[in-house]
Backbone as a printed PyTorch tensor [residue, N CA C, xyz], in Angstrom:
tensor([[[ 54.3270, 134.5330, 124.9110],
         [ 55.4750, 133.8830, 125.5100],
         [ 55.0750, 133.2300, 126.8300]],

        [[ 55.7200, 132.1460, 127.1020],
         [ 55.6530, 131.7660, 128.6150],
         [ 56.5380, 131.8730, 129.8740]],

        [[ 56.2260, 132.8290, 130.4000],
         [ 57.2180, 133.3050, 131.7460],
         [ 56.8380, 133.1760, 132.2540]],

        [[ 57.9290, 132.4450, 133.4500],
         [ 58.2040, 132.5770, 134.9190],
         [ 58.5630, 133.6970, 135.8060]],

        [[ 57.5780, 133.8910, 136.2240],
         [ 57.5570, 135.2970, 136.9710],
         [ 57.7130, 134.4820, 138.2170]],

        [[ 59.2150, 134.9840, 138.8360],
         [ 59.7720, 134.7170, 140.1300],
         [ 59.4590, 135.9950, 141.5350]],

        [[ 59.0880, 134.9030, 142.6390],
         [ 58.7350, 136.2810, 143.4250],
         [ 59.1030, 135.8870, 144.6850]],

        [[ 59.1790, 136.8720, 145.6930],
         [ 59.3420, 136.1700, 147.2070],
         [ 58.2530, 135.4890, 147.6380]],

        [[ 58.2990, 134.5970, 148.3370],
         [ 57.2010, 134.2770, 149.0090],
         [ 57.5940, 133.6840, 150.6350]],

        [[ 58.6160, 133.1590, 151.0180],
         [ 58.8000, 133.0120, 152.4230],
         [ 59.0940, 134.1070, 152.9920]],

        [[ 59.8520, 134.5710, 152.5310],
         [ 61.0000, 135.6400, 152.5700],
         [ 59.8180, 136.8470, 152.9540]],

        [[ 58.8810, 137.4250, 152.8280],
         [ 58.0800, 138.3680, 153.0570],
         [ 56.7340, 138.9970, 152.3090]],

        [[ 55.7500, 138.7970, 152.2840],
         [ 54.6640, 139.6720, 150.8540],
         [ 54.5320, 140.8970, 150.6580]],

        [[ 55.2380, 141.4150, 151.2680],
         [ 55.2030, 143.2550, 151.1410],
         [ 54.7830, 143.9200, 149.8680]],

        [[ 55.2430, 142.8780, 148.8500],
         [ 55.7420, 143.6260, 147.5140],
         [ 54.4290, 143.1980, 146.7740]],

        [[ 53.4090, 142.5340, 147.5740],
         [ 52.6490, 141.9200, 147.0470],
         [ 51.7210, 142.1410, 146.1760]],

        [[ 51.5530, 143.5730, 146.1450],
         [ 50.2240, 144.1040, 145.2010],
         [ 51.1150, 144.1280, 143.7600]],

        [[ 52.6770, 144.6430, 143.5930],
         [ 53.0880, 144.8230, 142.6710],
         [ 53.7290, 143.5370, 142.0420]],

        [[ 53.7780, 142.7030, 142.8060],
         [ 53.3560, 141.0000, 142.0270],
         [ 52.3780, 141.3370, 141.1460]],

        [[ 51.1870, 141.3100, 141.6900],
         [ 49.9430, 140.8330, 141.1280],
         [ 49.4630, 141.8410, 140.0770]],

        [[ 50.2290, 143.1540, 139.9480],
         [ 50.4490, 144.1050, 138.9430],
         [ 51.1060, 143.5880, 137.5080]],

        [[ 52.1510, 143.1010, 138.3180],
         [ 53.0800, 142.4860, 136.8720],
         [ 52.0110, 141.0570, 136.5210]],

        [[ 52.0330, 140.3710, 137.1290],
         [ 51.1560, 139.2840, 136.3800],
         [ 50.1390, 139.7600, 135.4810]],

        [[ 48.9510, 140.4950, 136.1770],
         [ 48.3020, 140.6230, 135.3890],
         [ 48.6740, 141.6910, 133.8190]],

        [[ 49.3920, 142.4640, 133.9640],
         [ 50.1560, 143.2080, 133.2220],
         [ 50.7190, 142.0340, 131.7450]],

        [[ 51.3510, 140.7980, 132.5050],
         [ 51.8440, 139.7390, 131.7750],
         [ 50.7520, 139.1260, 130.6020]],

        [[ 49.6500, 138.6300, 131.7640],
         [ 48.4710, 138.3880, 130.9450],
         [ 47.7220, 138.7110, 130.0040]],

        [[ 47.3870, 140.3220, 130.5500],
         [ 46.6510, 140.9990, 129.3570],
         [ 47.1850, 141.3510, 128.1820]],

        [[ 48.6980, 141.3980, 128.1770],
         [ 49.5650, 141.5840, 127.1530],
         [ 49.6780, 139.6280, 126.5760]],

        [[ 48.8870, 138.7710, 126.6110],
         [ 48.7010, 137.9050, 125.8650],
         [ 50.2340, 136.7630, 126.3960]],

        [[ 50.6550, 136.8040, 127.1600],
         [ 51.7140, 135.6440, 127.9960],
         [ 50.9090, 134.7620, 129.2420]],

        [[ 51.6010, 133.8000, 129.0770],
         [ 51.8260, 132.6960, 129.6810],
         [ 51.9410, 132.5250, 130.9730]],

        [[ 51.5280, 132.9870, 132.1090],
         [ 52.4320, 133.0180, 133.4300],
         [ 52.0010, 131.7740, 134.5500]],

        [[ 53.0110, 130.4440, 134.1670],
         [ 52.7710, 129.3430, 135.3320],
         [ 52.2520, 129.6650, 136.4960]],

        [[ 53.4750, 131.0550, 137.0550],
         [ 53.6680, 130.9070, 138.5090],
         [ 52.5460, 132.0360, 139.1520]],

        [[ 51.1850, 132.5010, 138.2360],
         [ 50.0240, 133.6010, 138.5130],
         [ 49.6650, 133.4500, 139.8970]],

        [[ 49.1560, 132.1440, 140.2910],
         [ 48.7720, 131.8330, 141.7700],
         [ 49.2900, 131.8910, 142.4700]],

        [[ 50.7680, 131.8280, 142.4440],
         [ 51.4870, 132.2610, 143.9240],
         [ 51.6730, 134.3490, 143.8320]],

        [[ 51.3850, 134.8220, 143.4680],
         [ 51.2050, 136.1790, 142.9130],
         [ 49.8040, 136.6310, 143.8060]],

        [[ 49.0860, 136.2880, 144.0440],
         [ 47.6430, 136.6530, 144.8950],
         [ 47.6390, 136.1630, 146.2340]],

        [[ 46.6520, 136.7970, 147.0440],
         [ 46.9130, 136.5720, 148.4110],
         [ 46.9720, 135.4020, 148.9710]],

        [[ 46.0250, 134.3810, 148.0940],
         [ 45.8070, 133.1200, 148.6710],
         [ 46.5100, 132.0430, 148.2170]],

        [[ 47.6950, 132.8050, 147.2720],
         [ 48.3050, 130.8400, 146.4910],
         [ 49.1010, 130.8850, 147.6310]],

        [[ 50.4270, 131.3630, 148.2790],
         [ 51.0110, 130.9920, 149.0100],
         [ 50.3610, 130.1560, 150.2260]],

        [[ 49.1930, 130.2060, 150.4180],
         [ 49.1400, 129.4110, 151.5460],
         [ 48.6640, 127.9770, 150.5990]],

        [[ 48.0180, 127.7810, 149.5550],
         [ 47.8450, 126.9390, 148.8310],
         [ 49.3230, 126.0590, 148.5720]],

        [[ 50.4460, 126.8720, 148.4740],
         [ 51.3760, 126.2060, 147.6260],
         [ 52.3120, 125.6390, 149.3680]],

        [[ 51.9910, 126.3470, 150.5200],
         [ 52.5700, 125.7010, 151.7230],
         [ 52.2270, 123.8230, 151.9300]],

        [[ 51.0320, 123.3010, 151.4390],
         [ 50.8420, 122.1420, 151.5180],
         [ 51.5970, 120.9600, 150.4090]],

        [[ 51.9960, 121.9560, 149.6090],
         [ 52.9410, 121.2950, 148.3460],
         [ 54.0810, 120.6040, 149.0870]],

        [[ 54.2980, 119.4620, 148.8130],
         [ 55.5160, 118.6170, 149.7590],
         [ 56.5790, 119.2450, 148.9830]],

        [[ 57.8880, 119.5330, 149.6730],
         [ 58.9500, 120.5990, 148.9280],
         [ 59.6510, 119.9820, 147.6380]],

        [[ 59.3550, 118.5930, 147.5600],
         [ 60.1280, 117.9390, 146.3290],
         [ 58.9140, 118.1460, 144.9460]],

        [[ 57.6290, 118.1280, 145.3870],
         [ 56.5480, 118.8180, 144.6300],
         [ 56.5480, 119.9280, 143.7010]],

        [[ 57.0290, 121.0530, 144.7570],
         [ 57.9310, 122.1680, 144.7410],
         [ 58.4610, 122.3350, 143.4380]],

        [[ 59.6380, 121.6830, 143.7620],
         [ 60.9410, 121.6560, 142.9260],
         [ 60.7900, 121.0340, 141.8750]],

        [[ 60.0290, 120.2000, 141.7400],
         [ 59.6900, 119.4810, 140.2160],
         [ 59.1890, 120.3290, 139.4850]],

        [[ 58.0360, 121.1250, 140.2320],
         [ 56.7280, 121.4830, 139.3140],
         [ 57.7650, 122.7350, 138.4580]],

        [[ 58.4640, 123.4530, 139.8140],
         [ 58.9490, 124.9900, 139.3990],
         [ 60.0410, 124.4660, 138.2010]],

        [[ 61.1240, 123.9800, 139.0760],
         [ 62.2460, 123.7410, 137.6060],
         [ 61.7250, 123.0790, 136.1750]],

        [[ 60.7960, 122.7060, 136.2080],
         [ 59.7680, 121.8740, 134.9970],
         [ 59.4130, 123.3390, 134.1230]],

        [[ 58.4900, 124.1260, 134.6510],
         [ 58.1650, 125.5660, 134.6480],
         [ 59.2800, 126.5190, 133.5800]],

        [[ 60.4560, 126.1890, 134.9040],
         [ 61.5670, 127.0540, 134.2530],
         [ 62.0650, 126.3970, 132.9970]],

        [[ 62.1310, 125.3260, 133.1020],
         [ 62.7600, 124.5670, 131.7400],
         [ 61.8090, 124.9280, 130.5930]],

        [[ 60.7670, 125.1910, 130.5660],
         [ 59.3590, 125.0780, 129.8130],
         [ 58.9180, 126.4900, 129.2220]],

        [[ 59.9780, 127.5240, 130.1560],
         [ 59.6410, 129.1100, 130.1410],
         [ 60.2600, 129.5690, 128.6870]],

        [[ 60.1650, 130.6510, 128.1640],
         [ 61.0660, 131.5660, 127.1490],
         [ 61.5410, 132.2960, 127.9700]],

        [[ 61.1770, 132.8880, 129.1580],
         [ 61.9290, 133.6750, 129.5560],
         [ 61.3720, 133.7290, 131.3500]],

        [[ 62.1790, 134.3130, 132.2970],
         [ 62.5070, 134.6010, 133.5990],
         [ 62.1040, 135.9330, 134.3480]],

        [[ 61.5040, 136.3480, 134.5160],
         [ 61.5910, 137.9640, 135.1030],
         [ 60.7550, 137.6250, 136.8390]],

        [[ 62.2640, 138.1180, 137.6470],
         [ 61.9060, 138.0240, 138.8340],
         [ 62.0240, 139.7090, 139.6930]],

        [[ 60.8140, 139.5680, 140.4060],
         [ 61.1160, 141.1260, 141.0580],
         [ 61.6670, 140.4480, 142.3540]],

        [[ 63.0290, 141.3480, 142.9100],
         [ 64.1290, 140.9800, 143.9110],
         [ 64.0230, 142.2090, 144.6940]],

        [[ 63.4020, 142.8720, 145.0020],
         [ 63.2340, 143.9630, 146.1510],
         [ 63.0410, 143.3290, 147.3180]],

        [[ 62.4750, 142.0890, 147.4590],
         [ 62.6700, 140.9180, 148.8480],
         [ 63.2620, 140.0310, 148.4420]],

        [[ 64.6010, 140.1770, 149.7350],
         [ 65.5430, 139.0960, 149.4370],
         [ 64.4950, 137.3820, 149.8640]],

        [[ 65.4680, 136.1520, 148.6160],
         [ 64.7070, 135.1420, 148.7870],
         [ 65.8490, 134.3690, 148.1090]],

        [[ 65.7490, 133.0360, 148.9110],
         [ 66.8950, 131.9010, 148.7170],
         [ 66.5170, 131.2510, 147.3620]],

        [[ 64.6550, 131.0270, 147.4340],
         [ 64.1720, 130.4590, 145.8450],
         [ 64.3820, 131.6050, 145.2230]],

        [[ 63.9150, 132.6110, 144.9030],
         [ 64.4170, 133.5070, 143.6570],
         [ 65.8370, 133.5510, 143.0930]],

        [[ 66.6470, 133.6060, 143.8040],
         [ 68.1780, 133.5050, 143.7980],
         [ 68.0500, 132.2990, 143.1930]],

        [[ 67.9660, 131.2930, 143.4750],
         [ 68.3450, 129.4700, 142.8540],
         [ 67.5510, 129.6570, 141.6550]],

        [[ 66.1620, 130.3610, 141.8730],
         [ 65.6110, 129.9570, 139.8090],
         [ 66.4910, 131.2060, 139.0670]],

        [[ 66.5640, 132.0840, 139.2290],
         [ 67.4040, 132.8730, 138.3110],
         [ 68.7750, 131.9440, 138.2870]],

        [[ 69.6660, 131.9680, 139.2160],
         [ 70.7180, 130.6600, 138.5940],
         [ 70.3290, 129.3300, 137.8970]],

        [[ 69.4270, 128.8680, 138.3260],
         [ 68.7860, 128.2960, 137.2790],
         [ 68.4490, 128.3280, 135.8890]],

        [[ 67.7590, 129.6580, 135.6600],
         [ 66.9830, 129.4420, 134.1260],
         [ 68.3630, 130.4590, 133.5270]],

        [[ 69.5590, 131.1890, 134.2440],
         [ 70.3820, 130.9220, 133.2440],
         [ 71.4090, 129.8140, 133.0210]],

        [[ 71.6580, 129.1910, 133.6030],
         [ 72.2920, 127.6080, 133.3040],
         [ 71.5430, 127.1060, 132.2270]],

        [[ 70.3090, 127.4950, 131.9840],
         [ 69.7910, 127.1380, 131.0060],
         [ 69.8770, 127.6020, 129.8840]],

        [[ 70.8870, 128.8690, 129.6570],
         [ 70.1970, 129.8870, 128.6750],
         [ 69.3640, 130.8410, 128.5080]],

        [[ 68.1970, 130.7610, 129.7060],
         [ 66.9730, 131.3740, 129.5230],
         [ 67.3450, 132.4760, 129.4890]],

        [[ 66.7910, 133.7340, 129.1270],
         [ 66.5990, 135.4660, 129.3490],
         [ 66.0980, 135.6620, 130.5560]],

        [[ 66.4480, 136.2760, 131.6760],
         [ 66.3850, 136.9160, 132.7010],
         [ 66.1780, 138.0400, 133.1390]],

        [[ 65.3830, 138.3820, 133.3660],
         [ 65.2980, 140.3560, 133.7920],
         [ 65.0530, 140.2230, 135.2430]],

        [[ 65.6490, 140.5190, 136.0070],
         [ 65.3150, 141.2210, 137.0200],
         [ 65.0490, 142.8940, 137.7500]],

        [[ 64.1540, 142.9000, 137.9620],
         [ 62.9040, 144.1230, 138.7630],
         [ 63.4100, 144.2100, 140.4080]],

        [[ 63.7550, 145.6180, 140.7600],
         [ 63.8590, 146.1430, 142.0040],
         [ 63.5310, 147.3190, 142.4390]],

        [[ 63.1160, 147.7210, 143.4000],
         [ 62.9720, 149.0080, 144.0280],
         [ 64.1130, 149.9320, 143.5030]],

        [[ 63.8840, 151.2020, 143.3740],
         [ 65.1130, 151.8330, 143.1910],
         [ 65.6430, 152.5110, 144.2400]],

        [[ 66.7170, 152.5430, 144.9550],
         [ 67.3940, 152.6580, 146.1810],
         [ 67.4250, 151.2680, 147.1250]],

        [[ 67.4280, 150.3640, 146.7930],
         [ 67.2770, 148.8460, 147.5350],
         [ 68.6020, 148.0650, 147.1030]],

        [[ 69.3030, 148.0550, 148.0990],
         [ 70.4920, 146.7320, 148.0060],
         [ 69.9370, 145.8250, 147.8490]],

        [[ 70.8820, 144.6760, 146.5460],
         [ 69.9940, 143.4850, 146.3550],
         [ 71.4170, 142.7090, 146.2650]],

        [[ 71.1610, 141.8050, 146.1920],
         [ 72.3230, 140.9380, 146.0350],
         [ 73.4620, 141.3380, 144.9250]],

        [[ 74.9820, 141.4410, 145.6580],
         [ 76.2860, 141.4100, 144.9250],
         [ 76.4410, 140.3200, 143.8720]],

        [[ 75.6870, 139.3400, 143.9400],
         [ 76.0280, 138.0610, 143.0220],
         [ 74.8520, 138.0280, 142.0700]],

        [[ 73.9260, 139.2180, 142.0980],
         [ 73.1930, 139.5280, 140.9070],
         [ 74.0170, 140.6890, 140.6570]],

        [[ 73.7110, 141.4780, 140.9660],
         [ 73.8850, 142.9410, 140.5030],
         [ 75.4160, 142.8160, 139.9870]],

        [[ 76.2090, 142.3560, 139.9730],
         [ 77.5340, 141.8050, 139.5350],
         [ 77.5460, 140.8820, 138.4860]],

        [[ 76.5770, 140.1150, 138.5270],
         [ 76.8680, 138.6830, 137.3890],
         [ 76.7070, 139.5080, 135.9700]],

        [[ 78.2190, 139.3900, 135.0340],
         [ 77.8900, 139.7440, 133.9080],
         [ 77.7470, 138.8040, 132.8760]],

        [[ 76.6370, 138.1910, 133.2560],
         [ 75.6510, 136.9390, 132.3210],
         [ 75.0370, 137.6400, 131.2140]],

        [[ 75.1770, 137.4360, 129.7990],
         [ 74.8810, 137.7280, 128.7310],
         [ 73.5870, 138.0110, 128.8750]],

        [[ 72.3640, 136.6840, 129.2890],
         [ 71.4460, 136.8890, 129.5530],
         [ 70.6100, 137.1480, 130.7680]],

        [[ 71.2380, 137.6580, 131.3590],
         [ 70.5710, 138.5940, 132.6400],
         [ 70.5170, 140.2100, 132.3230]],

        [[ 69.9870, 140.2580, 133.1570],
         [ 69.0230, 142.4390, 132.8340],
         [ 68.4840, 142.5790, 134.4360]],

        [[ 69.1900, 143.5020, 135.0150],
         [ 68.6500, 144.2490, 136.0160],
         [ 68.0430, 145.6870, 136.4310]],

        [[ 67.0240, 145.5090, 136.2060],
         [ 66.4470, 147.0960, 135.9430],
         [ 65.7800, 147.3880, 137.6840]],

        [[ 66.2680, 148.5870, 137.8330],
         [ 65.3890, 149.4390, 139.0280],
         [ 64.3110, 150.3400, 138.6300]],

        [[ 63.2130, 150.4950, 139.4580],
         [ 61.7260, 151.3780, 138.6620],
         [ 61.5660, 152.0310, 140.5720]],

        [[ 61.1370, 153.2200, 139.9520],
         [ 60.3210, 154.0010, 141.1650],
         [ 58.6090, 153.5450, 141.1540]],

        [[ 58.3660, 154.0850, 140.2070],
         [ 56.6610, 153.7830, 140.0050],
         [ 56.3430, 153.0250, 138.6910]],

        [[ 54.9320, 152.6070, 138.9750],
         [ 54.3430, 151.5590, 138.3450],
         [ 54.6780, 151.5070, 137.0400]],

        [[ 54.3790, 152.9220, 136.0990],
         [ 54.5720, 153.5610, 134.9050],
         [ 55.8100, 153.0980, 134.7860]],

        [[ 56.6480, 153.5570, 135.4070],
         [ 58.4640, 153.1630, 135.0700],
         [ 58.2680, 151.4950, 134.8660]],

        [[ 58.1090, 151.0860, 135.6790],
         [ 57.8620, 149.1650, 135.8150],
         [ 57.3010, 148.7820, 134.1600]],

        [[ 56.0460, 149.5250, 134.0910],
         [ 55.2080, 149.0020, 132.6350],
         [ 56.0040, 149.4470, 131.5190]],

        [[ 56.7320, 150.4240, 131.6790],
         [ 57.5380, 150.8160, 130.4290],
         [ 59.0180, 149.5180, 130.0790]],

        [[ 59.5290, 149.2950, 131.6760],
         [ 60.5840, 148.6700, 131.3990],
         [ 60.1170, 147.0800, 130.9210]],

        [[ 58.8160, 146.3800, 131.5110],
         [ 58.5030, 145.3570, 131.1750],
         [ 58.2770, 145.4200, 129.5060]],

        [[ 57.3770, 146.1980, 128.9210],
         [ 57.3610, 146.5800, 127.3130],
         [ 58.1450, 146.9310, 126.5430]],

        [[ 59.4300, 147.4100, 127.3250],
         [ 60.8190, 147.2260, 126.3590],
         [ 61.0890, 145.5520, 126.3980]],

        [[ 61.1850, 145.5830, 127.7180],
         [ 61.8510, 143.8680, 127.3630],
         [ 61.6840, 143.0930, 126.7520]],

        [[ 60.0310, 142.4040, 126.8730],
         [ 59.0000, 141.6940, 126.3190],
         [ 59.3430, 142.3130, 124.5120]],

        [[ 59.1850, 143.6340, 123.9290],
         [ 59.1670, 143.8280, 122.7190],
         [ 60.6400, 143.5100, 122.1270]],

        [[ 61.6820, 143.3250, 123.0770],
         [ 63.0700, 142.6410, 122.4910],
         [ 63.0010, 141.2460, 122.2540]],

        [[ 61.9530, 140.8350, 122.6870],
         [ 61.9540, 139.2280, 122.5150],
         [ 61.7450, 138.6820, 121.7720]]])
């Protein structure tokens, strides 16, 4: 499959190793993932020289192009928020990934969009289990 794996990136890298967990996780399980390079330490500064209309082409192109959406939201972010409203305006399947005990947005955690999924994980194991349910519903 080809997913868009949505992540913070202005907004803070904290979460950053468990980006680059799920990507590669994505990969070796034989998917697609456009957005891999902003996932490692060095795409974000790569993708800062991208003129912002660059941006927005390449990603919503991406999303249009995806089967499916899975963004981790444990850092709040104005782009994560807009591509998940995004790729469901589209239809797309959506999962969203959070810390468990972490307020995340009322206008996710509320939206009862057919195709949205919000799952919370403590540890990695929990994360790989919930990604291999999802992925095997697809």
């Amino acid at each position: 499959m080809n997913i868009y794996f949505a992540l913070a990136i202005t907004g803070g890298r904290g979460d950053e190793q468990v980006y680059q967990r799920i990507v590669d996780f994505l990969q070796a399980n034989g998917h697609e993932v456009p957005t891999a390079m902003l996932a490692q330490s060095d795409g974000t500064s790569k993708d800062r020289v991208v003129d912002p209309l660059e941006v927005y082409q390449r990603d919503t192109a991406w999303i249009m192009a995806c089967d499916a959406l899975i963004a981790e939201i444990s850092a709040p972010s104005h782009g994560v928020g807009y591509e998940i409203g995004y790729a469901l305006s589209l239809g797309k399947p959506v999962l969203c990934l959070h810390r468990r005990g972490l307020k995340i947005s009322k206008m996710i955690s509320g939206n009862p969009h057919p195709h949205l999924q919000v799952r919370e994980y403590e540890e990695w194991d929990e994360l790989e289990a919930i990604l291999r349910m999802y992925l095997d519903s697809r």
